[in-house]
N, C-alpha and C positions, 0 to 999 in steps of 0.2 A: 024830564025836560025833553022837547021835539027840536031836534035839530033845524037849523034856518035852512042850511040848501040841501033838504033831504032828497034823497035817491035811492031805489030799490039792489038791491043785490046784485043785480042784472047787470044795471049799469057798474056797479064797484067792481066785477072782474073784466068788465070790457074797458075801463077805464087804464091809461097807461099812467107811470107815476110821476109824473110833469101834473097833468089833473088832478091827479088825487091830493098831490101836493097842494094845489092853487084852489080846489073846493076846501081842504082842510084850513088852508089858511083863512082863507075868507071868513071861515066860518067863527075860526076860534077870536079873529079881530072883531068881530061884530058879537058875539056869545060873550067873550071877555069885556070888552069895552075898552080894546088898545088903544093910546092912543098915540099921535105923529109923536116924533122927538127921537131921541137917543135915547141908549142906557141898556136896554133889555139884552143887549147883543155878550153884556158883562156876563149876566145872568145863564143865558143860553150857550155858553161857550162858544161863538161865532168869530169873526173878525167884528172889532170894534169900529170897522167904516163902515157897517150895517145902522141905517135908522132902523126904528123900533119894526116897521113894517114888513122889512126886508129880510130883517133878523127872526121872527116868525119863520117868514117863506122858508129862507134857510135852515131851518132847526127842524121844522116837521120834511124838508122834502130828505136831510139826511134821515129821519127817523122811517120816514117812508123806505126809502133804501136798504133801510139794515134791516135786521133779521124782527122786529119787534111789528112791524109791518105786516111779515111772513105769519104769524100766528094767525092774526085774523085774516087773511085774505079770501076766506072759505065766509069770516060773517057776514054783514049786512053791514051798509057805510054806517049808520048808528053808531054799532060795537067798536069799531074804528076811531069813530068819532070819538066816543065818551072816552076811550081808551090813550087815545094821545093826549086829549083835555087834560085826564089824570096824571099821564107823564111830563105835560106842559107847566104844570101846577105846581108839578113836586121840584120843579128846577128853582123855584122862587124861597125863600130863607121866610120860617116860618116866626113870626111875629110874638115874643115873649112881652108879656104884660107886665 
């Protein structure tokens, strides 16, 4: 899968992480198909005055932050990318049939 707002390496270490925060976001609301409302903020362990959009922002720019960030900093926004998708993914309770 090709990321929507792809950007070369180049850019991903000259990027500060306010940016990187606000491309990742972007990217996983439009990739995922978030949409307006409440609730996700339960999910993401945020403060619950987070709408769904904000509760993103917030969840990837602390993941950005911390040390999970740190591993990839040397890859390419891609690796980054797929890489918090995965982490974003795995906060949601997985659906028994």
């Amino acid at each position: 899968m090709q990321t929507v707002f792809a950007c070369d390496s180049q850019d991903l270490s000259s990027m500060s992480d306010m940016q990187l925060a606000n491309r990742l976001t972007k990217e996983l609301i439009v990739d995922l198909n978030i949409q307006e409302g409440y609730g996700l903020c339960y999910f993401l362990n945020v403060s619950p005055c987070y709408y769904n959009y904000l509760a993103v922002w917030r969840w990837v720019m602390a993941w950005v932050e911390s040390d999970n960030a740190q591993a990839f900093s040397a890859g390419s926004y891609d690796d980054v990318y797929h890489e918090i998708r995965a982490d974003f993914i795995k906060q949601f309770p997985v659906r028994s049939l």
